[in-house]
C-alpha positions as CSV (number, residue, x, y, z in Angstrom):
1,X,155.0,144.7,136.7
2,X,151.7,142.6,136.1
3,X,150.8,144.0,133.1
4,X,154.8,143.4,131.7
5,X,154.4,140.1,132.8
6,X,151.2,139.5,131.2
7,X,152.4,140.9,128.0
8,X,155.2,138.7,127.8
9,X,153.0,135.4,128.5
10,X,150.9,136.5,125.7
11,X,153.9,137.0,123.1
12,X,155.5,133.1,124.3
13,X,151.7,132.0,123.9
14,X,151.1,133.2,120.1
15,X,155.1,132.1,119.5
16,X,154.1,128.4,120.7
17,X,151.2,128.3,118.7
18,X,152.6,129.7,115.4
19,X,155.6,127.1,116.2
20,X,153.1,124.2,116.9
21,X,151.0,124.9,113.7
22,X,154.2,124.7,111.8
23,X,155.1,121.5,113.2
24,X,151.6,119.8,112.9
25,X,151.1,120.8,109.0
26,X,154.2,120.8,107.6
27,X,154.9,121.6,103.4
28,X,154.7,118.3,102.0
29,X,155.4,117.6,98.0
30,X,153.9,113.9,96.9
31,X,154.3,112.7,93.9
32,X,152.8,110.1,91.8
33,X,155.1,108.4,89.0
34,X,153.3,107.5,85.7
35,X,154.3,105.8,82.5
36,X,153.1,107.7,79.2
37,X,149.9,105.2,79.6
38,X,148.9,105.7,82.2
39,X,149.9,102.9,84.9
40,X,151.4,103.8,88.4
41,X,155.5,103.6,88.8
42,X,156.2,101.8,91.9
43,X,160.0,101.9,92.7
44,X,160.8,104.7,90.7
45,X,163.8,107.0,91.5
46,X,162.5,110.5,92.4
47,X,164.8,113.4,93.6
48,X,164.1,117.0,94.1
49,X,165.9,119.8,93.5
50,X,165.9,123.6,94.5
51,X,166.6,125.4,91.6
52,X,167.1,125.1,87.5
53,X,170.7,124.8,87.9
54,X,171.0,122.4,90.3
55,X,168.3,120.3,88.4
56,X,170.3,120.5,84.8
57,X,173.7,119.7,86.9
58,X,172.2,116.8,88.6
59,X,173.9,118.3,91.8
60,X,172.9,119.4,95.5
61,X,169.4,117.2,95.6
62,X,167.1,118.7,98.1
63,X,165.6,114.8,98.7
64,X,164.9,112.4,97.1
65,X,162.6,108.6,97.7
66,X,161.9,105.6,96.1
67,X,158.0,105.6,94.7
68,X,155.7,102.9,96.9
69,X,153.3,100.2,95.2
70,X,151.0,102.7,94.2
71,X,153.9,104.8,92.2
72,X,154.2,107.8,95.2
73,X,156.3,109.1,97.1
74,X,156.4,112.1,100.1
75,X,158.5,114.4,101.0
76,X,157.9,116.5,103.8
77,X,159.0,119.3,105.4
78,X,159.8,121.7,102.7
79,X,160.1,125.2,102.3
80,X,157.4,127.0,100.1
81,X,158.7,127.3,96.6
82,X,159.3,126.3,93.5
83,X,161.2,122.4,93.0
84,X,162.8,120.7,90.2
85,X,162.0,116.8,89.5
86,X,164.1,114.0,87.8
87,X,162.0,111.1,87.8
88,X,163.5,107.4,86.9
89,X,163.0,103.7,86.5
90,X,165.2,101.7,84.1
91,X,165.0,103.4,80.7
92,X,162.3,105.9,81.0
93,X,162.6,109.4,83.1
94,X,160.4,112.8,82.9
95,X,162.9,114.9,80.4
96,X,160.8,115.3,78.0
97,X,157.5,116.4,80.4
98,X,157.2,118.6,83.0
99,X,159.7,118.9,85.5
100,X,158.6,121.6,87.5
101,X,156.5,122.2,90.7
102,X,154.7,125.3,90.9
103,X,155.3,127.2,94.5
104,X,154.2,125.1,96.9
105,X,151.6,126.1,99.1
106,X,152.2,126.4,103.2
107,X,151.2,123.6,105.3
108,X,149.3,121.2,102.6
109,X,150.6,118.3,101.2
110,X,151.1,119.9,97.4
111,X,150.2,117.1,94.8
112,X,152.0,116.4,91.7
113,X,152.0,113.9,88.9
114,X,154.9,113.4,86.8
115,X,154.7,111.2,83.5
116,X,158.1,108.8,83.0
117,X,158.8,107.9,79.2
118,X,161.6,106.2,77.2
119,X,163.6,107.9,74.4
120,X,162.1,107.0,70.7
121,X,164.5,105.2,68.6
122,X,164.2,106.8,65.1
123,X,163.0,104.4,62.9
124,X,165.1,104.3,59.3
């Protein structure tokens, strides 16, 4: 009976601190908004998406912030994958740069910049 007991206070020991590890360092996804010179983005429009689809549709945003003074924003939390961006402030937005994260890796805080532009008016 000792040793069953034992046993199980070892299992609820590893469990609590597996579950407490999660909870202290958590998948976090900042990003940094920047215009095509450069300069920092403060209160940009950032959502997040989890997949292609969702991302073209504009539909079923995973989060999504406002960027701070120095043009970031966090989102925390976050499962370890792959997430779509749609960056925007007035006319300029990320379509024509990257738009992807790579996987995210468990428990950091994953960094990623993300350049905002506006559309080119053809000249005549």
């Amino acid at each position: 009976m000792k040793k069953i007991f034992l046993s199980f206070a070892l299992i609820l020991g590893i469990y609590s601190i597996n579950t407490a590890d999660a909870q202290l360092f958590p998948t976090n996804l900042e990003i940094t908004v920047l215009d095509d010179k450069g300069n920092v983005q403060s209160d940009a429009i950032v959502k997040i998406y989890g997949s292609e689809e969702d991302y073209k549709n504009d539909e079923n945003v995973v989060d999504l912030g406002k960027t701070n003074a120095k043009g970031e924003v966090k989102f925390k939390k976050l499962d370890e994958k792959v997430y779509f961006i749609r960056a925007e402030k007035g006319e300029m937005d990320n379509e024509l740069s990257a738009n992807k994260t790579g996987k995210l890796e468990p428990k950091k805080n994953n960094m990623v910049n993300v350049i905002i532009e506006g559309l080119a008016i053809p000249k005549n």
